[in-house]
C-alpha positions in Angstrom: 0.0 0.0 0.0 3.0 2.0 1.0 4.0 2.4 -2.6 0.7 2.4 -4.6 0.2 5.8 -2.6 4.1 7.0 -3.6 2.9 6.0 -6.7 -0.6 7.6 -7.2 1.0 10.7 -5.5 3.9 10.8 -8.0 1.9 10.5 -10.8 -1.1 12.1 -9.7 0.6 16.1 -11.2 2.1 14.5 -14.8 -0.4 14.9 -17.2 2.3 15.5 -19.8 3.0 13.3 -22.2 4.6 14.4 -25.8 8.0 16.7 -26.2 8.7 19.4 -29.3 12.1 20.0 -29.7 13.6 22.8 -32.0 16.5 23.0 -34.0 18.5 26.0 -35.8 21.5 25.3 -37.6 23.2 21.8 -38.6 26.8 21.4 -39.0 27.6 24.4 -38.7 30.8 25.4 -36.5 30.9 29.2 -37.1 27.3 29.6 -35.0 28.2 27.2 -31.8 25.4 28.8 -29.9 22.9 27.6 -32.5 24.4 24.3 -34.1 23.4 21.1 -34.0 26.5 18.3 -35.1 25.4 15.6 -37.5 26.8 13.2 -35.3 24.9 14.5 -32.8 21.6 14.4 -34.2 22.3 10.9 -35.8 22.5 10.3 -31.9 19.5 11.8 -30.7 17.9 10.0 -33.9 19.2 6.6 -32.9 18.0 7.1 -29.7 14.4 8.2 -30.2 14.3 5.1 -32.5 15.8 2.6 -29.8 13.7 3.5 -27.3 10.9 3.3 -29.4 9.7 6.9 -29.4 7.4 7.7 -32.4 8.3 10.8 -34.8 5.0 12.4 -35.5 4.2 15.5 -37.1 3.2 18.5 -35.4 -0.2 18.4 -36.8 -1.1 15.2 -35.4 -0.2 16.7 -31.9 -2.4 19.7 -33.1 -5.2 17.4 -33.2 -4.7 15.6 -30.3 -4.8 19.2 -28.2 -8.1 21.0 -30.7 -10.1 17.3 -29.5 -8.7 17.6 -25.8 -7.1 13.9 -26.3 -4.7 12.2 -24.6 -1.5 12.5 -26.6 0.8 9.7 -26.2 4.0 9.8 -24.0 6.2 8.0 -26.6 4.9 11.0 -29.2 8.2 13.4 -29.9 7.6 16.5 -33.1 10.4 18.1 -34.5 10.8 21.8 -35.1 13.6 23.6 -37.2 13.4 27.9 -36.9 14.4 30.6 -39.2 15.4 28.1 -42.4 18.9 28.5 -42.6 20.9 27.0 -45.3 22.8 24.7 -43.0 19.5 23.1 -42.7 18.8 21.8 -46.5 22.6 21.6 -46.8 22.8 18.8 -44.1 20.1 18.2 -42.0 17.3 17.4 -44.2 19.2 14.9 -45.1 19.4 13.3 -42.4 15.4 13.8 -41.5 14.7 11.7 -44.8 17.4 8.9 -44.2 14.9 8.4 -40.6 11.8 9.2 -42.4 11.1 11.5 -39.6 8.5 14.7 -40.7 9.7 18.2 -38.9 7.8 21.4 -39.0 10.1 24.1 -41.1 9.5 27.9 -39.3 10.1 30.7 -42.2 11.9 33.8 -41.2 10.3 35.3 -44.2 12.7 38.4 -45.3 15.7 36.6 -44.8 14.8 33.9 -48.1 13.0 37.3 -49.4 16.0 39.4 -49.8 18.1 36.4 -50.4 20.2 36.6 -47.6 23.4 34.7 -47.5 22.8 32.2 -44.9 19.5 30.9 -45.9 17.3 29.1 -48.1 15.7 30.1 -51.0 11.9 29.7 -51.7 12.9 26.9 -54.2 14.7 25.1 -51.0 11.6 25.6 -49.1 8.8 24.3 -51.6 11.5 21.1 -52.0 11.6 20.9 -48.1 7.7 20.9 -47.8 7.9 17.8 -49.4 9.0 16.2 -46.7 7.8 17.9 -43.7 5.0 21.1 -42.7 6.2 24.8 -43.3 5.2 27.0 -40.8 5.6 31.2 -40.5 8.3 33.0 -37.8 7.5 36.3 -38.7 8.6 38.5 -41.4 11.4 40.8 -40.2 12.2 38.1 -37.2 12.3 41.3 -34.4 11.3 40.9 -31.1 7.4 41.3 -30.9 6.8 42.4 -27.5 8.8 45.8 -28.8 6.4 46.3 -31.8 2.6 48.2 -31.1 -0.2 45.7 -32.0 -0.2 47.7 -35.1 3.5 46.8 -36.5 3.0 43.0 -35.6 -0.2 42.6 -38.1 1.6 44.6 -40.2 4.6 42.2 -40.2 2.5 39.4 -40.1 0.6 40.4 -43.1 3.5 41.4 -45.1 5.2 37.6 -44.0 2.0 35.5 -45.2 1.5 37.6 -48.5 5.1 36.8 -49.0 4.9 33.9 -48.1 2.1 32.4 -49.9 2.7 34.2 -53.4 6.3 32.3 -53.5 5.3 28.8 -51.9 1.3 29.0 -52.4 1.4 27.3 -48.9 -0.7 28.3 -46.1 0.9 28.1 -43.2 -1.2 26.8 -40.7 1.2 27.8 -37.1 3.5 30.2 -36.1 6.2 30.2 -34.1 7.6 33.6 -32.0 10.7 34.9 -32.8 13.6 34.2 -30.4 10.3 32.0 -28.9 9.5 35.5 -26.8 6.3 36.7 -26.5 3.6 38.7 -23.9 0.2 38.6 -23.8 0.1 41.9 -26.1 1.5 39.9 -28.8 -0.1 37.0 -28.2 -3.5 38.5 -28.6 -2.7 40.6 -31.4 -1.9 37.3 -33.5 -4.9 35.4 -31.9 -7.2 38.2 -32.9 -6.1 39.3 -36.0 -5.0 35.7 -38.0 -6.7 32.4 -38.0 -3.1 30.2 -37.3 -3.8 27.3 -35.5 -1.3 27.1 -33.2 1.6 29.0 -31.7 4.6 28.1 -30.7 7.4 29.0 -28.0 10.6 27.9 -26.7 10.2 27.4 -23.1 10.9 24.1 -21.5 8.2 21.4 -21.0 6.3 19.0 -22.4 2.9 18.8 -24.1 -0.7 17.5 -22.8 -4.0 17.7 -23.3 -4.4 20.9 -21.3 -1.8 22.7 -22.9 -2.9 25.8 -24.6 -2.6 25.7 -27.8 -1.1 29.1 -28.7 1.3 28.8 -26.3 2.7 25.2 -26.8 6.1 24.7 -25.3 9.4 23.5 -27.3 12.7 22.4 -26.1 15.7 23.9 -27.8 18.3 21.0 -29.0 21.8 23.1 -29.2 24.9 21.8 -29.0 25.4 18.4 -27.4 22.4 17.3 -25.0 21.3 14.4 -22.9 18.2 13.6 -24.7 17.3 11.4 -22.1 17.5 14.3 -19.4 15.4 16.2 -22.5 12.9 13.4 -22.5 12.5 13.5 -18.8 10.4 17.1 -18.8 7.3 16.8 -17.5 4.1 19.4 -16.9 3.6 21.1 -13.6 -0.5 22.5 -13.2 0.1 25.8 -12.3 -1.6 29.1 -12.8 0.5 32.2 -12.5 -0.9 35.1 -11.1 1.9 37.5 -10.7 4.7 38.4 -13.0 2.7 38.8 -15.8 5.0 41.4 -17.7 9.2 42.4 -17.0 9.0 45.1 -14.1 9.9 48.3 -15.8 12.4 49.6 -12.8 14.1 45.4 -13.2 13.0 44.7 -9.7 11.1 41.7 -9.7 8.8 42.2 -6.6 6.4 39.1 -5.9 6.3 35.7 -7.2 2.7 34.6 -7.0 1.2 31.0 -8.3 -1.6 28.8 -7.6 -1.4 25.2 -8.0 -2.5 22.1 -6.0 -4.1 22.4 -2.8 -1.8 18.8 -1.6 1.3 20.5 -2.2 3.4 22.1 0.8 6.9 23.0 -0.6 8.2 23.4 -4.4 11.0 24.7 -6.1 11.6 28.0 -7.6 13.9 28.7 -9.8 14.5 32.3 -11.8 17.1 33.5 -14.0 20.7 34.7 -12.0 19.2 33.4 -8.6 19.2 29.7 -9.0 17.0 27.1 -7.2 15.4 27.8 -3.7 12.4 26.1 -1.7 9.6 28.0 -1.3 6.3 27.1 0.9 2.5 26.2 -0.3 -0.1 27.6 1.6 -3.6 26.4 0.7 -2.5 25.8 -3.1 -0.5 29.6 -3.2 2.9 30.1 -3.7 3.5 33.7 -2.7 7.1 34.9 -2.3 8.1 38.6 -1.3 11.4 38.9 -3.6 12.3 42.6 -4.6 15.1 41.4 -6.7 16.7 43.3 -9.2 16.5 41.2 -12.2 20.2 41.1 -13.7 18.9 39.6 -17.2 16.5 41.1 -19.6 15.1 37.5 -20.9 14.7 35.9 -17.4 13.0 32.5 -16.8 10.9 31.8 -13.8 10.4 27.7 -13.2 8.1 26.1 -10.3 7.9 22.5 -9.6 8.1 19.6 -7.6 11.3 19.1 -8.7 13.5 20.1 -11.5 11.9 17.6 -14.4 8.3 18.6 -13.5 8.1 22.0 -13.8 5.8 25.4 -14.7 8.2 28.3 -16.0 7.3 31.7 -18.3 9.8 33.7 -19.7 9.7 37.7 -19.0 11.4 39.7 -21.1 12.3 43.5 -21.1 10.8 45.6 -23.4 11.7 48.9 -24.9 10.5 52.1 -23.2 7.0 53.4 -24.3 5.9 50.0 -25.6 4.2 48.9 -22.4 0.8 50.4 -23.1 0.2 50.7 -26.8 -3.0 51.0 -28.8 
């Protein structure tokens, strides 16, 4: 009995179940922060298909969320942003030798204005072939700087763009630099019929996940996928920060989650891990710390695999309140 309650009580806050990764750039040693080896994702690969984790693509997730299913825990989607060259060069070869679909996201004036480092729109329509296109904004800036009126604007000018050179509709979006506030997020929600958006926090996707805020984890570098694998959804509603403090001082902490709980972890940006106390299902933590980073990540959780976290980001001066 002893460990049918661990177990019921372990599992009782998981409700996640599939994981979005993202990619940027493949083989590619003069962007380190960005790069993904070709030995390394032949390794991550091999691994999903060892441990018999099942490729899908993003739109069958999609479906799963829009009919409030279930979506199984062996289910991993693949992302790639901004459609560098590096991509179509050497990693959509690799994605074909695995058969494994990926969603492409278009940083639209980049293959418009045939910059260097990218792909052309006849390396896009030849990608679509193999996997879903999806938009990332036309001028790739952050959003939460723009009025509401400069990101339709953008967005318009990426789908016309967009469509005219591909005649593909793409059906999601993904933020630049994955940043977003609830200005931007409504503006695009509002004003465009996409039918999902997507960040790049950490966690994992279930059936309560909202789907214009759908999580990814970034693949940079070399990772333990298994660690990657091993993110799981914390319930939690945050209350308070909703936006970046405009003086940096981050003031209160406030979240509500399960009334069982008595202590989680908190974790933000610069300050590292602490233990903070539940009382009656509120977190509520008296801070006034100066925030040292202006994209700073607040996590809360159980532990550090099953986990809540929003990203805040500063914004530029007179943006706070537009039309």
């Amino acid at each position: 009995m002893k460990y049918l309650f661990l177990l019921l009580i372990s599992t009782s806050y998981i409700f996640a179940n599939a994981h979005i990764f993202v990619y940027h750039r493949f083989a590619d040693d003069k962007h380190q922060s960005t790069n993904t080896s070709i030995k390394e994702l032949t390794k991550q690969f091999d691994y999903f298909k060892d441990n018999n984790y099942i490729v899908v693509p993003l739109s069958r997730i999609l479906t799963k969320l829009e009919n409030k299913e279930a979506i199984p825990k062996k289910w991993v989607a693949l992302t790639i942003d901004d459609a560098y060259k590096s991509f179509y060069k050497h990693g959509l070869q690799i994605f074909k030798k695995y058969n494994y679909p990926f969603s492409l996201y278009v940083y639209v004036k980049a293959i418009n204005k045939n910059y260097s480092d990218y792909m052309n729109w006849e390396e896009i329509k030849e990608s679509a072939k193999y996997g879903e296109i999806g938009l990332h904004s036309y001028s790739h800036l952050r959003l939460q700087n723009l009025t509401k009126s400069e990101i339709i604007n953008d967005t318009k000018l990426a789908l016309d763009i967009f469509i005219k050179n591909t005649n593909i509709i793409p059906l999601s979006y993904a933020y630049p630099y994955g940043e977003f506030n609830e200005k931007v997020r409504n503006t695009l929600q509002k004003n465009f019929s996409f039918r999902a958006i997507l960040n790049q926090n950490i966690g994992s996707i279930n059936e309560k996940t909202d789907i214009y805020d759908i999580p990814r984890i970034a693949l940079v570098g070399e990772v333990n996928i298994n660690h990657k694998l091993r993110y799981t959804t914390f319930d939690a509603q945050w209350i308070e920060p909703h936006i970046f403090p405009t003086n940096g001082i981050l003031k209160k902490i406030k979240v509500k989650v399960d009334k069982k709980y008595r202590k989680l972890k908190l974790y933000i940006t610069g300050e590292g891990w602490r233990n903070v106390n539940v009382v009656n299902g509120i977190v509520e933590v008296e801070l006034n710390t100066y925030l040292k980073n202006e994209r700073t990540r607040i996590i809360i959780g159980p532990d550090v695999f099953t986990i809540s976290n929003k990203i805040i980001n500063k914004i530029k001066k007179g943006e706070e309140n537009d039309e």
